[in-house]
C-alpha positions as CSV (number, residue, x, y, z in Angstrom):
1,X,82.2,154.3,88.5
2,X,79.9,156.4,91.3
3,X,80.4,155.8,94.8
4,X,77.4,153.7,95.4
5,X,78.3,151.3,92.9
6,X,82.1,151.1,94.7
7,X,80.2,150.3,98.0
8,X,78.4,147.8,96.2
9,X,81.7,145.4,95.4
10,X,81.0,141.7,96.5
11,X,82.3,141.5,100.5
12,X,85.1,138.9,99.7
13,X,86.9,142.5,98.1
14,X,87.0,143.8,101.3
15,X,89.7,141.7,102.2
16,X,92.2,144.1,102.5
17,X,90.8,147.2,104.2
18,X,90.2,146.2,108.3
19,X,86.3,146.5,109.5
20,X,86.7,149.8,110.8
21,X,88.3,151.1,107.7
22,X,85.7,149.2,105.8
23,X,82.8,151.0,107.9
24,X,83.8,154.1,107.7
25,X,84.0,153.4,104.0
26,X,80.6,152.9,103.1
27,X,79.2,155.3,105.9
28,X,76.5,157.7,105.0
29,X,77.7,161.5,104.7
30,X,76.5,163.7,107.9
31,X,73.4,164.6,107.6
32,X,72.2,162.4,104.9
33,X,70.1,159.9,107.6
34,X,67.9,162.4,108.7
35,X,65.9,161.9,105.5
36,X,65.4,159.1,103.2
37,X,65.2,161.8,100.2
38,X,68.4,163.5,101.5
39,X,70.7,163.8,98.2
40,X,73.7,161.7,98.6
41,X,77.1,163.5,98.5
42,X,80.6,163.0,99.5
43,X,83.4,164.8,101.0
44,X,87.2,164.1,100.0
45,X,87.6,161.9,102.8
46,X,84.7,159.4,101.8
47,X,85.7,159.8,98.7
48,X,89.5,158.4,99.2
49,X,88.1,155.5,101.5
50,X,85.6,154.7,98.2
51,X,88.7,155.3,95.6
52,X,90.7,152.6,98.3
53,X,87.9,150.1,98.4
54,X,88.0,150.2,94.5
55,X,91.5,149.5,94.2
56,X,91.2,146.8,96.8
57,X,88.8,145.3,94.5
58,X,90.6,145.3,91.3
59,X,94.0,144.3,93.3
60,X,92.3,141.3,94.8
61,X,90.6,140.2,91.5
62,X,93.6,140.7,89.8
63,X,95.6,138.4,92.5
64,X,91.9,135.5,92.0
65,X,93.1,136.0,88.4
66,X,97.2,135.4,88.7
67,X,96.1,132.3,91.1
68,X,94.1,130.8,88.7
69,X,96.6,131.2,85.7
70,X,99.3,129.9,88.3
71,X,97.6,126.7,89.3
72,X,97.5,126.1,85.3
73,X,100.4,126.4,85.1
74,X,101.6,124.2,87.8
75,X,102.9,121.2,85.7
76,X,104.7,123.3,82.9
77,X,106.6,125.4,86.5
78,X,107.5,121.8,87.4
79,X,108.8,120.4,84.5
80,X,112.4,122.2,84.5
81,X,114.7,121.9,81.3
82,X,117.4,119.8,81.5
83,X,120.9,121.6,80.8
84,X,122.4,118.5,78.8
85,X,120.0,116.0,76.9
86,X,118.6,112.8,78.2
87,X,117.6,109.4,77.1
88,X,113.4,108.9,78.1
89,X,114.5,105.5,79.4
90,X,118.1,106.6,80.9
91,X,119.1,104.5,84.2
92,X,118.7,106.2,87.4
93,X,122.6,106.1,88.3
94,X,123.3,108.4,85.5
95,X,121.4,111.3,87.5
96,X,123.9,110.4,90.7
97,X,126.9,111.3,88.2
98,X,125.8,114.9,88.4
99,X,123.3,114.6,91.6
100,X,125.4,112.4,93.6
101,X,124.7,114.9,96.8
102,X,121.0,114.4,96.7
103,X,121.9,110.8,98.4
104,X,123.9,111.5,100.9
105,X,123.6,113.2,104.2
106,X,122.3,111.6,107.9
107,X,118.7,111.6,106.9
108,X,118.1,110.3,103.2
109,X,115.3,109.9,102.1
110,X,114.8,106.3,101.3
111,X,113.0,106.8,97.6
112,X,116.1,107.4,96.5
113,X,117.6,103.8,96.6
114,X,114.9,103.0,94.6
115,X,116.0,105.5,91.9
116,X,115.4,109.0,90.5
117,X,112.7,107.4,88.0
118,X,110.8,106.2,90.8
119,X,109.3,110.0,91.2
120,X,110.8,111.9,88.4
121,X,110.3,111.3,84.8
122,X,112.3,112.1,81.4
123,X,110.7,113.8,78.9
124,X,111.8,114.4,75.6
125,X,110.2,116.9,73.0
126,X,111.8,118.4,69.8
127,X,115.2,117.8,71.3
128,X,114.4,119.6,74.9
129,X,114.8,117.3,77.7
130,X,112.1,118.1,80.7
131,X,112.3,116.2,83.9
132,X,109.4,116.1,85.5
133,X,107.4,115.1,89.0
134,X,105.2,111.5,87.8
135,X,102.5,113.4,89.6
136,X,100.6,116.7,89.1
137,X,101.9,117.7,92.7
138,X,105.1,117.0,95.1
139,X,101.9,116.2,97.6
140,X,99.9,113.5,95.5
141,X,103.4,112.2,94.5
142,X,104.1,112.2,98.3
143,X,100.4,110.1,98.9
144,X,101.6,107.5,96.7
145,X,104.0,105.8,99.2
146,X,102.7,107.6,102.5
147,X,99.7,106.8,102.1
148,X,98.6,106.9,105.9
149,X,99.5,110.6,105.7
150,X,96.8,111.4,102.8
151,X,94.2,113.9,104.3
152,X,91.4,112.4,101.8
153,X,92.2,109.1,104.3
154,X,92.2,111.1,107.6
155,X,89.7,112.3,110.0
156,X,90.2,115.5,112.5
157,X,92.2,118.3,112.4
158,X,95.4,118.3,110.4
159,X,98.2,119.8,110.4
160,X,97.9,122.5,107.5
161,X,101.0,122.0,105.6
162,X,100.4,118.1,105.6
163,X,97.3,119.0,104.0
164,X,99.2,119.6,100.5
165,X,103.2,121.1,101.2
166,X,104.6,118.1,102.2
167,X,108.4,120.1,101.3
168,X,107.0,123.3,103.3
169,X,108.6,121.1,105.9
170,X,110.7,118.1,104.4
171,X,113.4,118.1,101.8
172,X,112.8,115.2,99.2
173,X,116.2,113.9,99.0
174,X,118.6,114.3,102.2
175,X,118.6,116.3,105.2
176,X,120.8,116.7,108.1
177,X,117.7,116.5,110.1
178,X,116.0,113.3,111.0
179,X,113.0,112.5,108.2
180,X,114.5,115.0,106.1
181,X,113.1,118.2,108.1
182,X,114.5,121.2,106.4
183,X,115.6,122.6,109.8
184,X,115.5,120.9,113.4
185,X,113.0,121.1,115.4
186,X,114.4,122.7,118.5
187,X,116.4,125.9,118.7
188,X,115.9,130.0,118.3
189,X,113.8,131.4,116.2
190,X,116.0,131.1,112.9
191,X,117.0,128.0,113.6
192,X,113.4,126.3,114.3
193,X,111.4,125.0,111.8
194,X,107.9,124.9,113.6
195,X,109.0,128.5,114.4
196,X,109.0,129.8,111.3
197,X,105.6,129.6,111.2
198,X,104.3,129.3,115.3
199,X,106.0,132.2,116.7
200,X,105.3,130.9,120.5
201,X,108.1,130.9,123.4
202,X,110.1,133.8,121.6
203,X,108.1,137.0,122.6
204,X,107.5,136.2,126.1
205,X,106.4,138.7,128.4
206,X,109.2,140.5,131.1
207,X,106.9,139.3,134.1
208,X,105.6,136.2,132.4
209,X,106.6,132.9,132.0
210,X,107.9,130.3,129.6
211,X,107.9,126.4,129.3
212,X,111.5,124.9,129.4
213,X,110.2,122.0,127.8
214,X,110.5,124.3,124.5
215,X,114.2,124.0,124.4
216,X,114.2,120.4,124.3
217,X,112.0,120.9,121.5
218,X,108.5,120.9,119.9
219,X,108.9,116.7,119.5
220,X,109.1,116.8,123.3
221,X,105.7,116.9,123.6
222,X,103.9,116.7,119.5
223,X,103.6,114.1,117.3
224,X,102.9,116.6,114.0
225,X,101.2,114.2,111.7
226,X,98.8,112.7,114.7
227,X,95.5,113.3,114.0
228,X,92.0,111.6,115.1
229,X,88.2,111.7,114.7
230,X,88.2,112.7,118.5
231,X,88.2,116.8,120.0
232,X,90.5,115.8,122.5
233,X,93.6,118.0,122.5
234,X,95.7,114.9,122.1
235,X,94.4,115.1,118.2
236,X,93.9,118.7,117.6
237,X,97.6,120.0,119.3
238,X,98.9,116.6,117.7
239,X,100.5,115.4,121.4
240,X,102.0,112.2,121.7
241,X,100.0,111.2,125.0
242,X,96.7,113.2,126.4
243,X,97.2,115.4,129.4
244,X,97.6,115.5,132.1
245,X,99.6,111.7,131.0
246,X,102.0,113.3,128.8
247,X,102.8,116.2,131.6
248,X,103.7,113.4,134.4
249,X,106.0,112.0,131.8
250,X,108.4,115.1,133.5
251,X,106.7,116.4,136.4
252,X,106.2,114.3,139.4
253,X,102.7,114.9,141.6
254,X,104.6,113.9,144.5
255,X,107.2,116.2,144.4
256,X,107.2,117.9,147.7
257,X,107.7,121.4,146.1
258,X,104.6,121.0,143.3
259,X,102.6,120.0,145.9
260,X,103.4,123.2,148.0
261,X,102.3,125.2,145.0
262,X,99.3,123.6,144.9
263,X,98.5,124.7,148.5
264,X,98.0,120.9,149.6
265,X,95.5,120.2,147.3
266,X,95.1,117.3,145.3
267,X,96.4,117.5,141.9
268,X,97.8,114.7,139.6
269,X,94.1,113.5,138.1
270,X,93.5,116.7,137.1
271,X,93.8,118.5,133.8
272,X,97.0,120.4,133.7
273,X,96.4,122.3,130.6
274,X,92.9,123.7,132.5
275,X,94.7,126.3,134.3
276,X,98.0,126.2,132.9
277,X,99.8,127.6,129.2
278,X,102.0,124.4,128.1
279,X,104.0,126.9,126.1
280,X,104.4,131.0,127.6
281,X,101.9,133.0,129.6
282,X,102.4,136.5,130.7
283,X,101.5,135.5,133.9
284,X,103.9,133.7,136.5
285,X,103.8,129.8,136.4
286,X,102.7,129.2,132.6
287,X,99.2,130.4,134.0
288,X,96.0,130.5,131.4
289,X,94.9,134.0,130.2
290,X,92.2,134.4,132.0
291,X,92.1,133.2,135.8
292,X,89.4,133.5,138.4
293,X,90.3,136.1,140.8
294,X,90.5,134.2,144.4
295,X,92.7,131.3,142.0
296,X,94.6,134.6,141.0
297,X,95.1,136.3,144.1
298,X,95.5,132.7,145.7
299,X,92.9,132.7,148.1
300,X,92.5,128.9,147.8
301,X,90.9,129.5,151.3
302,X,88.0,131.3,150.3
303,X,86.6,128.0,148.2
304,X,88.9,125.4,149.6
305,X,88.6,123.3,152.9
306,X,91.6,121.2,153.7
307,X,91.7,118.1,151.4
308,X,90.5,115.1,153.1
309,X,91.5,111.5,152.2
310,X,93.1,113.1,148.5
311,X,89.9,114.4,147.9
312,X,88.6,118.1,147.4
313,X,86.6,119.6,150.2
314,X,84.7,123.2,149.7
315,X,83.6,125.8,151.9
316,X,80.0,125.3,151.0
317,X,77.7,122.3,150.4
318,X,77.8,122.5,146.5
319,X,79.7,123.9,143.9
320,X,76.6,126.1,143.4
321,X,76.1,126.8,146.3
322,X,79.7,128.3,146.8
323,X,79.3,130.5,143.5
324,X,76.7,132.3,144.2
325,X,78.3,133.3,147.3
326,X,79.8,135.9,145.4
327,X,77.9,136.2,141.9
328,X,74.3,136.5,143.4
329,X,73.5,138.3,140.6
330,X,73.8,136.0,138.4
331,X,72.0,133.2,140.2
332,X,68.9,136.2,139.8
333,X,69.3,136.4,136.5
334,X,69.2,133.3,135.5
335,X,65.9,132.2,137.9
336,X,64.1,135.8,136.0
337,X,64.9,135.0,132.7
338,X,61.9,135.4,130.4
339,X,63.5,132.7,128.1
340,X,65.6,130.9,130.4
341,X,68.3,128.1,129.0
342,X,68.1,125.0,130.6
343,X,71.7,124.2,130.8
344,X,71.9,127.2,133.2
345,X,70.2,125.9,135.6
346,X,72.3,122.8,137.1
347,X,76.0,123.4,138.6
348,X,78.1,126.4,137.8
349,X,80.6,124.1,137.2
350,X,79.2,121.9,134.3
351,X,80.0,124.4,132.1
352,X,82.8,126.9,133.7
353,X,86.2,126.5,135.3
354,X,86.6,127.6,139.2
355,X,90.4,128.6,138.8
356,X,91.5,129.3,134.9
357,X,90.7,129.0,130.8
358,X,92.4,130.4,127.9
359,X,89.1,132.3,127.2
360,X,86.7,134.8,128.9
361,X,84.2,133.5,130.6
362,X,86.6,131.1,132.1
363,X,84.6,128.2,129.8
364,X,85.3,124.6,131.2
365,X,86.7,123.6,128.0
366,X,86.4,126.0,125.5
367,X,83.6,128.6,124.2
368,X,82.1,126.1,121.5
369,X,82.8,122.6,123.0
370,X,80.8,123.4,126.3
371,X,77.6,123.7,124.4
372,X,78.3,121.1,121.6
373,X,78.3,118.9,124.5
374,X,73.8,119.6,124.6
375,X,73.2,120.8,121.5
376,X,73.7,117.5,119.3
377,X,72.5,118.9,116.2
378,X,74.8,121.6,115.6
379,X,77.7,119.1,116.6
380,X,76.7,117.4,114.1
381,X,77.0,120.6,111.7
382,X,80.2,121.2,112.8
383,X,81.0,117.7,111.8
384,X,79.5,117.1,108.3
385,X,79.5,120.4,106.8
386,X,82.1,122.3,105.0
387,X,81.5,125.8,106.0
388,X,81.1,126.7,109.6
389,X,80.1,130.4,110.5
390,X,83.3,131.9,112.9
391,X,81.1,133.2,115.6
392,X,79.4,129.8,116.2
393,X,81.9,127.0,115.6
394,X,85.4,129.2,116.2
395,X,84.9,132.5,118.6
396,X,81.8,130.8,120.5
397,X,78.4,130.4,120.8
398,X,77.8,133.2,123.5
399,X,78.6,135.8,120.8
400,X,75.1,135.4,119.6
401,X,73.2,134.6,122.2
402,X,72.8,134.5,125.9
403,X,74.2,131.5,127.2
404,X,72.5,132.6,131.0
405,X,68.7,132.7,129.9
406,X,67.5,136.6,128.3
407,X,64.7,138.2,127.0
408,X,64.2,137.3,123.0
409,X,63.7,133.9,121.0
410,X,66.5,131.5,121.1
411,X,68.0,133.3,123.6
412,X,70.0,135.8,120.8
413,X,71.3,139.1,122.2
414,X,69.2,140.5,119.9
415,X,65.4,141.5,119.5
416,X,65.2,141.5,115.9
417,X,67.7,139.1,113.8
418,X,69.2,141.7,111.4
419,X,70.4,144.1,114.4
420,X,72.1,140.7,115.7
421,X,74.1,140.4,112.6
422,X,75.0,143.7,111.6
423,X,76.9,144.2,114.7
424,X,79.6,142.8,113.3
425,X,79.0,143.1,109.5
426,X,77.0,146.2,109.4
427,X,78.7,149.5,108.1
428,X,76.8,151.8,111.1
429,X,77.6,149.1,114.3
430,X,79.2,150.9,117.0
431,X,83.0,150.7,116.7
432,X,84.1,147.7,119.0
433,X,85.6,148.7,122.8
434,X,89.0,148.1,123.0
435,X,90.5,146.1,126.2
436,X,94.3,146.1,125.1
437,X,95.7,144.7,128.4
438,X,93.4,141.2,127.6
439,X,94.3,141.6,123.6
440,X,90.6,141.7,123.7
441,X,87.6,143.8,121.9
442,X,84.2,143.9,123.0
443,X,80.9,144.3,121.4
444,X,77.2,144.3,122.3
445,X,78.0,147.0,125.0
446,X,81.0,145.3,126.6
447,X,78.9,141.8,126.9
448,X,80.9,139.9,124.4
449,X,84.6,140.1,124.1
450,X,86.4,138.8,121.4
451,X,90.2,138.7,120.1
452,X,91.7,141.7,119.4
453,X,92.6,140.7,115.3
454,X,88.6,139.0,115.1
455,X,87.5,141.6,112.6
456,X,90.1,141.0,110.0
457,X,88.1,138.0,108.3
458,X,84.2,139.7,108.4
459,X,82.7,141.5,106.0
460,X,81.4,144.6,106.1
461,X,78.6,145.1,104.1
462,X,78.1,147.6,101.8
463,X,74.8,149.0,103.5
464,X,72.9,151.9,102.4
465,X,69.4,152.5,103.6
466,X,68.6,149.0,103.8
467,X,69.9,147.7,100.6
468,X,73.2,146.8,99.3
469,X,73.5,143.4,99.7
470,X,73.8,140.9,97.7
471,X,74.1,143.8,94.9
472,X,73.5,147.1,95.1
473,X,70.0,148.2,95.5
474,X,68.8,144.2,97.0
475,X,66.9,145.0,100.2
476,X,67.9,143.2,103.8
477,X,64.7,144.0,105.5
478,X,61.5,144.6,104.8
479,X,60.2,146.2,102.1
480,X,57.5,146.5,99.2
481,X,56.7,144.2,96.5
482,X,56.0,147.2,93.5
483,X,54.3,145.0,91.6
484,X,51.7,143.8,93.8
485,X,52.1,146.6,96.3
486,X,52.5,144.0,99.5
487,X,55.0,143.9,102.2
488,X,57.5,141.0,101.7
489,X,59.1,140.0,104.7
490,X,63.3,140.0,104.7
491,X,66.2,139.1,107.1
492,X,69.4,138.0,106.9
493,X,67.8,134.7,107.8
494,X,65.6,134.8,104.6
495,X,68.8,134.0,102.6
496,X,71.3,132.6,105.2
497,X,72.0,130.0,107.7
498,X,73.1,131.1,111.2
499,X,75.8,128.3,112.0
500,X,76.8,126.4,108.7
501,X,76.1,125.2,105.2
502,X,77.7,122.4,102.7
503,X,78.0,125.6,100.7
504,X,80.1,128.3,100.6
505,X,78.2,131.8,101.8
506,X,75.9,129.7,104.6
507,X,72.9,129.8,101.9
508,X,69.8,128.2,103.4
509,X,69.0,124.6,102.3
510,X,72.6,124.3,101.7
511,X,72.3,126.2,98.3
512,X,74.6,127.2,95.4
513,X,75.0,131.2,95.1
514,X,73.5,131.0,91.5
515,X,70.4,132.3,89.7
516,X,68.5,129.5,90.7
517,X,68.8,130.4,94.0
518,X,67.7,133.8,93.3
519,X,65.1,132.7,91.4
520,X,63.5,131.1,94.8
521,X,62.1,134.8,95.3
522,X,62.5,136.6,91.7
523,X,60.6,134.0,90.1
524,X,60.3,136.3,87.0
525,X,64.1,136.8,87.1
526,X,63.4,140.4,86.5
527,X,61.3,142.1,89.4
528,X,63.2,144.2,91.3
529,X,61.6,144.8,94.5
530,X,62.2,148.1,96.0
């Protein structure tokens, strides 16, 4: 297999090898860009990262290929042999002669008064007793009595082992624990079942702080099976009231010494979880990540009249008026903009916290939500379609484009579209900044910042002189049609959709990833165009 055709190995391979060690896997050998006709070679290093890439492949098809054989095989690994042989049609109180501890304990399950036979079944086959779930799956057997838990019923976001693992959480006979939980639901880190899978509260920075509402347990303040059509964090963190309602359950706004900390100024309408972590921050006071400096430095002065009559007073006139007091600049750049965004134009505040956010920028409510709230027809995507595009529905809008007004179409941070994408999925994009302190990376010249672990799950394509993708030799830009010696036109954009798709890959027109689809360009099936 040559090296070329190793780059060439469809992206979803590349799972196992991080973006930087995928980039420097398919980059061209020095010297070989300063001419098209350069001969391609290799040195040992290139060639290891190639030989790694390859074995990446097979090990990841081979894993595609023990997954499939394993969900066929899901009944038969369900149906256990029976040590001694049954009668098909045996009463259910012969199972408690040998099972008799799978009903009792402080939380049993309440399926089992109504018998074993009620989810198991007795099967019988050339003298080999099976018994056997009466469903395909412990989840669809689950469904059949909780049915107000099936996700095919639900709408929102739900929580992922409810999904399909109901027993990734409960035992199905008894449990110490209430609702047969495997393990309680408060506790250390051994002993907690949501911790065994949100490790939050037990790594908390020296100089940070933690919630003490975590010892009393998660239940304190979720309601795990909640979920709702609605974005509000009451359905998507699963809380058993909205905030700041479920936070005045335990702290009192009129407490003399919360109101101290908040300098005198009013509080208890407002949003708790705006400026501060319910869980751990690393900052003092369960404080969000990211915090504007006079909030940090707690200069409430430098905004912040005394209140009048429980009321917020500022310094200044407006809102706006009081931001550009210090970010000028930015008040220039938005009035200069060659393609200025409309949405920048009214209050600062519409769109941005004044004291704290969990992400940069110090978005109002988060990086997606705040231009959802305009842009109606990608909410809608985001809604109806299956397959959402991480930049624009999970990391933010503003990766892509400019939310203050800039100089291109659409307001990308781009010129040209391919140069937009292959920042991030391009095998020759400048390695991103680091910003350790903030857990952060940063790309397009320290204008976007992004998670530290956010190149894990993109693809770097296998680029080479402007082809490689989807197969080896396939143009991404433009190039020449040999047949009829014209220019064809090619972007990314020719064969993808920027923010979603019913489909998986983000095809355009919501398209399968089969010949047909080719065949919208190779209408011959066979021209190659090159």
């Amino acid at each position: 297999m040559s090296p070329s055709a190793a780059m060439s190995v469809a992206p979803q391979y590349f799972a196992g090898i991080s973006a930087p060690e995928q980039r420097a896997a398919v980059q061209l050998p020095d010297g070989a860009q300063s001419s098209m006709g350069a001969a391609y070679h290799t040195d040992s290093k290139q060639r290891m990262s190639v030989t790694k890439l390859r074995k990446t492949a097979l090990r990841s098809l081979w894993g595609q290929t023990l997954l499939v054989l394993a969900l066929f095989w899901v009944p038969a690994a369900l149906a256990d042999v029976h040590p001694v042989p049954l009668d098909p049609k045996a009463d259910p109180a012969t199972c408690l002669e040998c099972h008799g501890d799978k009903a009792k304990g402080k939380s049993v399950h309440t399926a089992v008064s109504t018998g074993c036979t009620s989810c198991h079944e007795i099967r019988v086959n050339k003298d080999v007793t099976r018994v056997k779930l009466i469903t395909a799956t412990p989840a669809a057997l689950c469904f059949t009595c909780h049915a107000d838990k099936n996700p095919a019923e639900l709408k929102g976001l739900i929580h992922k082992p409810a999904v399909r693992d109901c027993l990734k959480c409960h035992d199905p006979h008894t449990s110490d624990n209430p609702n047969q939980l495997l393990k309680p639901l408060s506790g250390g880190e051994k002993e907690n079942l949501c911790l065994g899978c949100h490790a939050i509260g037990v790594h908390t920075p020296e100089k940070g702080s933690r919630h003490a509402a975590l010892d009393a347990g998660c239940d304190t303040c979720h309601l795990i099976h909640k979920s709702g059509a609605s974005s509000d964090l009451e359905f998507t963190k699963h809380l058993k009231k909205s905030t700041p309602a479920l936070c005045l359950e335990c702290h009192d706004p009129k407490d003399a010494d919360l109101a101290k900390a908040h300098q005198g100024q009013p509080f208890a309408t407002a949003d708790c979880v705006t400026c501060h972590n319910p869980h751990e921050s690393a900052h003092p006071k369960l404080l969000q990540a990211f915090l504007h400096p006079p909030f940090e430095e707690k200069q409430c002065e430098v905004c912040h009249a005394p209140a009048q009559d429980g009321k917020v007073v500022l310094t200044q006139a407006s809102s706006k008026e009081l931001c550009v007091t210090c970010h000028d600049e930015k008040a220039k750049a938005i009035e200069s903009a060659k393609v200025p965004h409309p949405g920048a134009a009214g209050d600062c505040v519409d769109c941005h916290n004044p004291h704290a956010s969990r992400q940069p920028g110090l978005p109002k409510t988060n990086s997606v939500e705040i231009c959802l709230a305009c842009h109606t027809e990608q909410d809608e995507e985001m809604k109806t379609k299956r397959v959402l595009h991480q930049p624009a529905f999970q990391t933010g809008c503003a990766t892509c484009h400019e939310p203050h007004g800039g100089e291109n179409q659409h307001l990308l941070r781009a010129k040209e579209i391919n140069p937009l994408c292959l920042e991030c999925h391009g095998p020759e994009a400048p390695q991103p900044a680091a910003l350790p302190e903030q857990h952060l990376i940063s790309i397009f010249g320290g204008k976007v910042r992004l998670p530290e672990d956010y190149f894990k799950k993109v693809p770097i394509l296998p680029l080479r002189y402007g082809t490689g993708h989807p197969v080896e030799g396939h143009p991404v830009s433009n190039t020449l049609n040999t047949k009829t010696n014209k220019p064809v036109a090619i972007n990314c954009l020719t064969c993808h959709q920027p923010h979603a798709s019913a489909k998986p890959g983000l095809l355009v027109k919501d398209q399968e990833a089969n010949m047909a689809f080719c065949k919208t360009c190779h209408t011959e099936g066979t021209i190659q165009l090159r």
